[in-house]
Every structure is written in structure tokens, then in C-alpha cells.
N, C-alpha and C positions, 0 to 999 in steps of 0.2 A: 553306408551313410556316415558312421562314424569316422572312415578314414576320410571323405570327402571332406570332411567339418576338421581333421585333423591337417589335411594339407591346405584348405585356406586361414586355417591361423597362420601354418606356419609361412607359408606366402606374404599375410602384413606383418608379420614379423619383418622375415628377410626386407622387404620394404621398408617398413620403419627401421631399421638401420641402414639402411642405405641412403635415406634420406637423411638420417641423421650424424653419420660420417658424411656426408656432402656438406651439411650446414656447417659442422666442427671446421672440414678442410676451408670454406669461403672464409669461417670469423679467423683460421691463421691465417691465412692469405692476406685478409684486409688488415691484421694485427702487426704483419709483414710491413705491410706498405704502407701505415702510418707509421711504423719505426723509422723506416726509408725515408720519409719524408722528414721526420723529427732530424734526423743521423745527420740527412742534406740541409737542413734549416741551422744545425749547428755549426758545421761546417761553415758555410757561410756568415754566420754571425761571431765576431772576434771581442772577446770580452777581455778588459786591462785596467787594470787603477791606479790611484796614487796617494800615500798619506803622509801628510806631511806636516808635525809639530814643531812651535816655535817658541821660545821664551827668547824676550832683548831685554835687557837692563839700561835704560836710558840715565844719560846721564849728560846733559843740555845745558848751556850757559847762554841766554839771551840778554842782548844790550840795547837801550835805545839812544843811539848816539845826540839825538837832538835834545833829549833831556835828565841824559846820565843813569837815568833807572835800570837797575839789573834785579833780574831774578830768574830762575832755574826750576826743573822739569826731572825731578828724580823718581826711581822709582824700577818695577821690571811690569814687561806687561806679556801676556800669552795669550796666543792662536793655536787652530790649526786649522786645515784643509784638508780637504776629499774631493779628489777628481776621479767619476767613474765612467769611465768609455766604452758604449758599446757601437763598432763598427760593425755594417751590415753588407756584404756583398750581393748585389737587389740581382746583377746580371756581370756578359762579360763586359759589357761597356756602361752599369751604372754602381758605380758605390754611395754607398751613407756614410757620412761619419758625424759623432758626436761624443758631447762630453757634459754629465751631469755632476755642477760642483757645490759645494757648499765650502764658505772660509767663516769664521766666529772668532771672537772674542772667545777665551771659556768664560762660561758663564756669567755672556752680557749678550742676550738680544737686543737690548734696545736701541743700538745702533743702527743708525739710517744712512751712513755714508757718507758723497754727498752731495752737496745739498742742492748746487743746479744741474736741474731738472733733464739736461744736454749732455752731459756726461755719464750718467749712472747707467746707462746701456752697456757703458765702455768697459766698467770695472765687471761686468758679470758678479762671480762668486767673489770674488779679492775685496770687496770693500768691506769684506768682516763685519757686515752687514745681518746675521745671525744665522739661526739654521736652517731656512728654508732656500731648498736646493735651486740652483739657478743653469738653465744650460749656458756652457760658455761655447760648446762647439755646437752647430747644427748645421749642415754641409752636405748636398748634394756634389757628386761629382761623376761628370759623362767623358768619358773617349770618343774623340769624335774617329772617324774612319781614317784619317791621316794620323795613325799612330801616336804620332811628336805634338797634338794639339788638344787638348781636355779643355772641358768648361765646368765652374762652379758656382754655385749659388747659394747664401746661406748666410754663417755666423761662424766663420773660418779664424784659422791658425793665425792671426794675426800680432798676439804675442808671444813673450818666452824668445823669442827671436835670438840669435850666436851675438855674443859668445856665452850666455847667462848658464847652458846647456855643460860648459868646461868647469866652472862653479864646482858643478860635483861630479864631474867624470864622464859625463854623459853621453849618449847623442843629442845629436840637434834635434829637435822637437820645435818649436816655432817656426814661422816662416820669414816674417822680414827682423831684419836687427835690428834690436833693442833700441837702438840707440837714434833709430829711426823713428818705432812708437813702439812702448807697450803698451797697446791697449784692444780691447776686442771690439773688433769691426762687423756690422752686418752688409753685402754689398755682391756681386758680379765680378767674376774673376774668368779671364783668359791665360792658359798656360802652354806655351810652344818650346819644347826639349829641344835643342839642335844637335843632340848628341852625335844621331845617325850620320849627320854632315860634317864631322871632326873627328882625328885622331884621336885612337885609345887614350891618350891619357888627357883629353882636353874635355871640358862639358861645357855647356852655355843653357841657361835656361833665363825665357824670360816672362815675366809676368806682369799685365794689367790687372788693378783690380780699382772699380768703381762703389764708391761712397757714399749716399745721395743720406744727410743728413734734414730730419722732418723736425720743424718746431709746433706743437699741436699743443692746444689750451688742456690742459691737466684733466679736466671733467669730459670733454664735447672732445668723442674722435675724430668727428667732419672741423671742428672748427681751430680756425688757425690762432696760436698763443699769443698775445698782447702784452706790448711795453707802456710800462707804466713806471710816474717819476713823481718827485713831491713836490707839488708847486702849490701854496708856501708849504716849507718842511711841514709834514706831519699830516698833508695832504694828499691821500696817491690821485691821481691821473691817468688817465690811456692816452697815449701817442697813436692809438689804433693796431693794425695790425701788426704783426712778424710775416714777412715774407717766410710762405710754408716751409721751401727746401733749399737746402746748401748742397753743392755737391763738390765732392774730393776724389779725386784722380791718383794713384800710385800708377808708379814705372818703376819693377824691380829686373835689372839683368843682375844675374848670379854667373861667374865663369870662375871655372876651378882649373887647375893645373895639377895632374898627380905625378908620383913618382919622381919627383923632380933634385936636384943634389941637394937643393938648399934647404926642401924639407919634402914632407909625404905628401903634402898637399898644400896647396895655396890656393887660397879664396879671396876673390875679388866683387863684391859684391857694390851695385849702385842702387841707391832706393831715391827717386824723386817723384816727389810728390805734392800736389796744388789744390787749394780750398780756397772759395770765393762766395763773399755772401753768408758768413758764419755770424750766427748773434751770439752774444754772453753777456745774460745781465749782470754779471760782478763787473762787467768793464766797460759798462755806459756811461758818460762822463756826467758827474751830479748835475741834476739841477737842465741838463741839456733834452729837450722836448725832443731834439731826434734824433732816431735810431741809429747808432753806430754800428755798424757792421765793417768785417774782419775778413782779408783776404790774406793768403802766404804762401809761398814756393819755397818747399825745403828740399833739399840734397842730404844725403846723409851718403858718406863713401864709410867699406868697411871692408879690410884688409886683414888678412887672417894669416897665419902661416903654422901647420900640423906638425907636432915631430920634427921640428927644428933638427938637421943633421942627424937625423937615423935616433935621435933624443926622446924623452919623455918633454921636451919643452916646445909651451905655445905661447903664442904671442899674437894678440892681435890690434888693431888699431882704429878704434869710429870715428870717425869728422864727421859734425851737423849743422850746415849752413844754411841761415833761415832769414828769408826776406821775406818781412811783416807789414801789415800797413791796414789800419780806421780810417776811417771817413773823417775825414776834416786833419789829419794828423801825416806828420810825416814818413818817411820810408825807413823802415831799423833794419838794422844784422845783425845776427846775431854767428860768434863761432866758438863751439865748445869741442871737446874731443874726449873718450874715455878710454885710456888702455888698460890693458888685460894685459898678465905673464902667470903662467902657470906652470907649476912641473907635476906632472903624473908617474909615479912609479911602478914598477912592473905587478906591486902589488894592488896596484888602484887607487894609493893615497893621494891627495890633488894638493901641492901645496899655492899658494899665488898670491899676487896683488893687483888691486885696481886702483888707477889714479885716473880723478877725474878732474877737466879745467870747464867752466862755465861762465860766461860774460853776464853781466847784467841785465840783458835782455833776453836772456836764453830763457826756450819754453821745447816740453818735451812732455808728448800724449802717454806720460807714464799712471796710469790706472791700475792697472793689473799686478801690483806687485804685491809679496805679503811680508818684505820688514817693515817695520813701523815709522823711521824713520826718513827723511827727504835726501838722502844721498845723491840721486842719481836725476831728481830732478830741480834741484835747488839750483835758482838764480844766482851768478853770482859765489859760486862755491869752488874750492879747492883742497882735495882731501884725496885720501886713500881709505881701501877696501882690504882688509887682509884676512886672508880665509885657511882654512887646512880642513878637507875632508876622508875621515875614513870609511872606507865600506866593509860591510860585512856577509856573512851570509846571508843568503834568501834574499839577496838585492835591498838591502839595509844599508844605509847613510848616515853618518853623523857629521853635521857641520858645525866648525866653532869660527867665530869669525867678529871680527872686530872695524865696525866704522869711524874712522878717525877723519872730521874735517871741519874746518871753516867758512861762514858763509857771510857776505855783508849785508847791506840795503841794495834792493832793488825796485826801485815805486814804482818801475814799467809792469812787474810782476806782483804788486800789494807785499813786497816784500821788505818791513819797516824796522827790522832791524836785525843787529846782526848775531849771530849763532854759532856757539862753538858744540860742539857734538863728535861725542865719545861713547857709544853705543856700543857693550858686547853683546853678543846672542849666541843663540845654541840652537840648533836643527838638525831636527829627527827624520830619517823619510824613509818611506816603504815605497817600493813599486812592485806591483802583483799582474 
């Protein structure tokens, strides 16, 4: 009896281990393949950032010619920025991408930007607007089955655009040139590579992308936003509605040339693009019960050329030609141009200059920027940009750089008087 009773213990025993080496083996298996899964979900997700501090020392001379008064804008003022990326690769034909950013004053939130209501989409993080983080990128992106043809949807690459990327050595990181708009777009983009269809050393790429701009009453998401005027002064009024949407149209071809004698590469870049139906209440004509709305065809051409003669030197060249026109008002042109010359050394220092020419009626979707001063979009202005960047380790930047220019009146642009500007600054940057 006794051995009976001794071989069925030892029976649940042998059972109970083996049971419980089974369970051990299933929770590393499963431990297995939630690593598996974590190892693949990394893989796929690509993490990158950027830091990037400022101090300008401003130093302004404004005039107003029609009644002699001068007075001046001294002083240094400090930012900085945080752009954190995380890209997701969902499959083999969808990717995410995005970009959470914060730009500040130090220590001044109460900045609000500004102030119509129509543009603060544009600037994302850049309006130094305080510290609560803002996405500037948010972008689906699909390969369609024809290789050479993707589609996009979102809150895309639409600034930072060439040559701003040579600045500090860089690659190109934006999509359309600068000089065409800096600013952030949300919208519908078609992109067709004709690479496959051209010799090694030629590229073409070109891209649509669709703008549909919404004017909505500030409170009420259904309801469409209202012009209002002071009839007598001190009176507001409604004109009634805002037609809901504007929409704007880009055409960008990009065609490169490499290896070619006269440099490493040549880029030729055409951005045209059309907007019709835009309201802006700072440009309603006073006192006028109705609604001026704002149509314009711009071209921007933008000529590049890499490594000039086997050289550390670049050179490029934007022309922005722009046919404007309100309702009740005539037809303007406007033609400005900014070039870029840069020399890069084999150790990575960038030295260069910008010179930039702007007519009186020149306007330029510059939002997105973080010096402080109106360089690059000032009416009316004639000036240079001169810059020298060092790098360091761990992908470390220092830029010193000095804005040197003068600007007049321009009243197509609220621009009443005129500006001399002598601005140094100093920038720090990380990318990680």
C-alpha cells in the first residue's frame, strides 16, 4: 500500500513539473514575441530633432518721411526652438511623418503672434508664440503601384525650402524654395519622379499640391466668419458673410543636372502657384461695406548650382514674380530676386552672402522664420545677409551673422516708413 501511495505522489509530482515547465516555456515564447514585436515597431519608427538657439541684437532706424519723426528699436532679444520628429513607417507603400515643435521667446509666453486669424495656421511653432508645442509636420504618405507616383495628405514640408538648408551646411530639408513661401501649408499633394525615364545624371520631379483655405467665425465651427466695418467710426457693422473657402493651387517641377563640368549639380527648380477668393481684413479698404477679396499668380524660378568647378562654392539665384489684384483695384507686379554665394570648406565651415532686391509691392508667405527681424520679406528693401558657420562635433552649429539693409515706404504693404536695419545675431544648433 505504502509504495502505491508513494508512486502516485511521485506521478503528480512528475506532472506538476511538467506542467509547469510548459507554462515557463509559453510566458518565454510569448516574452519572445512581444520583444519581436517591440525590436519591429522600432525599426519602423525613426526618431530625430533639432535645437536651435538665438540671440539678435537689434539695432533699427525708422523714419517717417512725410513728417520727419525718427526714432529707433535697440536692444537684443532671445529664442529658441525645438523640432522633434517622429517618423513612422505604417507599411511598404504607407509612411507617416511628423514634426512636434515649440519656438518661445525665453521667458515671455504671452505672445500671441499674429494677429489675423488667417495666417497663424501658417507659422506653426515659429511665431514664438510660447511653449506649448505645436505640430508643424503631420503627413501621410502612399506609393501608389506605379513606383514614380506617391500621394500625400496633411501638414507637409512646405517650408525651410533651398537654399536656406546652405545657411549652415546642410542638406535640403524643405520642399518648395523659400523664396517661393515660407510657410506651413495643410493641403493634397501629387508627386511623379521621372527619374526611371532619364539618364543617370538627369532627375525631374514634379509636384502638385492643393491649398483649400477655410475662413470660419472664431466660436461656431459650422459658421462661416463675418466682415465687419465702421459706419460712422466707432461703429462696427456686418457686411454679412465671408465666403467659406479660397483655394490655392502649386506647380512645382524640380530638374537637376549632376556631374556636370561647370559644377556637381545644377538645380533648376519652377514653383507656380495661384490663389483666388483670399480675404484679409488688415486690407479692406476703410469705411468700404464690401468685401474685397484677393486673387494672385506667382512664379518663383530658382537656379542653383553645387560645387562650382569641383569647388567648395555655391551659388544660387530666386526670381518672384507676382500678379496681384482686389476687387475694385488694379493689376500689380511685383519682381524681387535674392541671391545666395556660399563657400564651404573641406572642414564644414560655411562662409556667404545674401543679397536681396524687393519692389514696393513685393509680398512673400514668409511665416515660418525664426530671426526676428523682416529681411527677407520687407517691401521695398535692399540689403545683404552675411553669415560664417562653424560645426562641431556631435553635429553642433554655430552661426554668427549679420543683417545689413534698407527698406522705404511701401502703403501697397502698410509699409509707412522707412527702415534702416543693422541686426547681429548669434545661433546655436543641435541636431540629434
Amino acid at each position: 500500500m505504502k509504495i502505491l501511495v508513494g508512486l502516485f505522489v511521485l506521478f503528480n509530482s512528475f506532472t506538476a513539473l511538467a506542467q509547469a515547465s510548459l507554462e515557463e516555456r509559453l510566458a518565454r515564447l510569448e516574452e519572445k514575441v512581444e520583444e519581436a514585436e517591440i525590436e519591429r515597431s522600432f525599426q519602423q519608427l525613426k526618431f530625430s530633432g533639432t535645437f536651435i538657439g538665438l540671440a539678435e541684437a537689434l539695432n533699427i532706424h525708422h523714419k517717417d518721411p512725410s513728417t520727419g519723426v525718427e526714432d529707433q528699436n535697440h536692444g537684443v532679444l532671445s529664442g529658441m526652438h525645438l523640432g522633434l520628429n517622429f517618423d513612422y513607417k505604417i507599411s511598404n507603400t504607407i509612411d507617416f511623418f511628423s514634426t512636434l515643435g515649440m519656438g518661445k521667446v525665453l521667458n515671455n509666453d504671452g505672445r500671441d503672434g499674429l494677429s489675423q486669424s488667417s495666417y497663424r495656421s501658417n507659422q506653426g511653432s515659429y511665431a514664438y508664440s510660447g511653449s506649448m508645442a505645436k505640430f508643424d509636420v503631420a503627413y501621410l504618405r502612399w506609393k501608389m503601384p506605379d513606383e514614380n507616383l506617391s500621394l500625400a495628405f496633411g501638414r507637409m514640408t512646405t517650408r525651410g525650402g533651398p537654399p536656406l538648408h546652405q545657411l549652415d551646411g546642410l542638406d535640403r530639408a524643405g520642399t518648395y524654395p523659400r523664396f517661393g513661401y515660407n510657410a506651413i501649408f495643410d493641403g493634397l499633394a501629387v508627386i511623379y519622379n521621372f527619374k526611371s525615364f532619364l539618364p543617370e545624371n538627369l532627375e525631374l520631379k514634379s509636384r502638385i499640391f492643393y491649398t483649400p483655405y477655410f475662413f470660419l467665425d472664431s466660436s461656431d465651427r459650422m459658421a462661416a466668419a463675418e466682415h465687419t466695418y465702421e459706419d460712422p467710426p466707432g461703429t462696427i457693422k456686418s457686411d454679412g458673410e465671408i465666403d467659406r473657402r479660397s483655394d490655392q493651387i502649386a506647380l512645382l517641377n524640380e530638374f537637376s543636372l549632376s556631374n556636370y563640368w561647370l559644377a556637381k549639380k545644377i538645380n533648376l527648380y519652377s514653383l507656380l502657384w495661384y490663389y483666388d477668393h483670399f480675404y484679409d481684413e488688415d486690407y479692406q479698404i476703410a469705411g468700404n461695406q464690401r468685401i474685397e477679396y484677393y486673387r494672385a499668380t506667382n512664379h518663383t524660378l530658382y537656379l542653383g548650382f553645387e560645387k562650382i568647378l569641383n569647388s567648395g562654392f555655391n551659388f544660387s539665384w530666386s526670381y518672384l514674380l507676382v500678379h496681384s489684384k482686389s476687387d475694385g483695384s488694379n493689376l500689380e507686379r511685383s519682381d524681387s530676386s535674392l541671391l545666395n554665394l556660399n563657400y564651404k570648406t573641406e572642414k564644414g565651415i560655411v562662409l556667404g552672402v545674401e543679397k536681396i532686391f524687393t519692389d514696393k509691392t513685393f509680398y512673400l508667405d514668409e511665416w515660418a522664420y525664426l530671426q526676428f527681424n523682416e529681411f527677407y520679406q520687407r517691401s521695398n528693401n535692399n540689403g545683404q545677409h552675411y553669415f560664417v558657420a562653424f560645426p562641431f562635433e556631435h553635429q553642433q552649429i554655430l552661426r554668427l551673422g549679420l543683417y545689413d539693409y534698407q527698406a522705404g515706404k511701401a502703403p501697397a504693404n502698410l509699409y509707412t516708413k522707412t527702415d534702416k536695419t543693422q541686426n547681429f545675431y548669434v545661433m546655436y544648433r543641435v541636431d540629434f
